[in-house]
C-alpha positions in Angstrom: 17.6 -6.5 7.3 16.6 -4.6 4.4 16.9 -6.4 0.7 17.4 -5.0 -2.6 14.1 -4.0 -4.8 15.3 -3.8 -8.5 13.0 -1.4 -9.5 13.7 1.1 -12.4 12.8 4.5 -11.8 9.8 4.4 -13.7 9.0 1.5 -11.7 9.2 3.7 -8.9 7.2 6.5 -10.0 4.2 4.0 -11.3 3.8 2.6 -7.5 3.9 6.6 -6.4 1.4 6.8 -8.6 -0.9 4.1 -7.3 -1.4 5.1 -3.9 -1.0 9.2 -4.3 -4.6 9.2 -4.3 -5.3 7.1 -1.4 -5.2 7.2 2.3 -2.2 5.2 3.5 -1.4 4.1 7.3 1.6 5.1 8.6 3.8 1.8 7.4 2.5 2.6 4.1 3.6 6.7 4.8 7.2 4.7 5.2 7.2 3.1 2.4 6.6 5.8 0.0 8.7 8.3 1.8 11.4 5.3 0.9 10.2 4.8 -2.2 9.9 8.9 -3.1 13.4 9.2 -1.3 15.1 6.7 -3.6 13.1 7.9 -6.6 14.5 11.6 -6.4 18.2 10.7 -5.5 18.2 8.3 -8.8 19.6 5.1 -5.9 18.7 1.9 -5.8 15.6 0.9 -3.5 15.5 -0.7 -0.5 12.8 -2.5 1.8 12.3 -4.4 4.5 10.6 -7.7 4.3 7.8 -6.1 5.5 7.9 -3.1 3.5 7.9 -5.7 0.6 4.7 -7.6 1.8 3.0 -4.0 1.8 4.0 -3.1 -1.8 2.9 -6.7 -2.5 -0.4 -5.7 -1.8 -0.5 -2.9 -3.3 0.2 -4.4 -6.6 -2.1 -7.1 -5.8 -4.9 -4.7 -5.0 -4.5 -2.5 -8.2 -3.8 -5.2 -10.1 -6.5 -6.8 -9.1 -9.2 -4.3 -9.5 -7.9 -2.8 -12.8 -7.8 -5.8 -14.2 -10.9 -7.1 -12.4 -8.4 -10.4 -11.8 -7.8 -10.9 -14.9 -4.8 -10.7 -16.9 -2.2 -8.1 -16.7 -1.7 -6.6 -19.9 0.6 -3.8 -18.9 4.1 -4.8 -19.4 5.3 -2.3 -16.4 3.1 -3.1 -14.0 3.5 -7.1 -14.8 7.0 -6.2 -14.4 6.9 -4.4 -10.8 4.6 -7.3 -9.8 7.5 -10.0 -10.7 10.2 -8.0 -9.4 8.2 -7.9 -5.9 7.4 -11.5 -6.1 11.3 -12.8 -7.0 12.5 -10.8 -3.7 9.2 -12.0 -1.6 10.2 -15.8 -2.7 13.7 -14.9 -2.0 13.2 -14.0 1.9 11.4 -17.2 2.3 
């Protein structure tokens, strides 16, 4: 059952972002033809509860290294990490 992901369209476009420079597996291919799906039709997003433990990681992995652990100083990328964390907590 998928769950709602209120992410804004900038949002959106920032976790594009992140991993349009990297090689993804196939779940991750998934998850950003989702994400790039719901981006372009302006809709809301989506995700399985898996999905959302993949974009969890992401944002724990760029987050992580950008900020070396430390920190997050960017408001949007504090906010995408939130947003993913709220829905995680509210699966469980």
């Amino acid at each position: 059952m998928k769950k709602h992901v209120p992410l804004s369209p900038r949002e959106m476009s920032i976790l594009l972002r992140w991993r349009s420079e990297r090689q993804n597996w196939s779940d991750e291919k998934r998850v950003l033809d989702t994400i790039t799906e719901a981006h372009a039709n302006n809709k809301d997003l989506y995700l399985t509860p898996f999905q959302i433990g993949i974009v969890r990681e992401w944002c724990e992995q760029e987050l992580g290294n950008h900020y070396g652990g430390g920190m997050v100083i960017n408001m949007e990328e504090h906010s995408i990490f939130n947003k993913i964390l709220l829905v995680n907590k509210k699966m469980k």
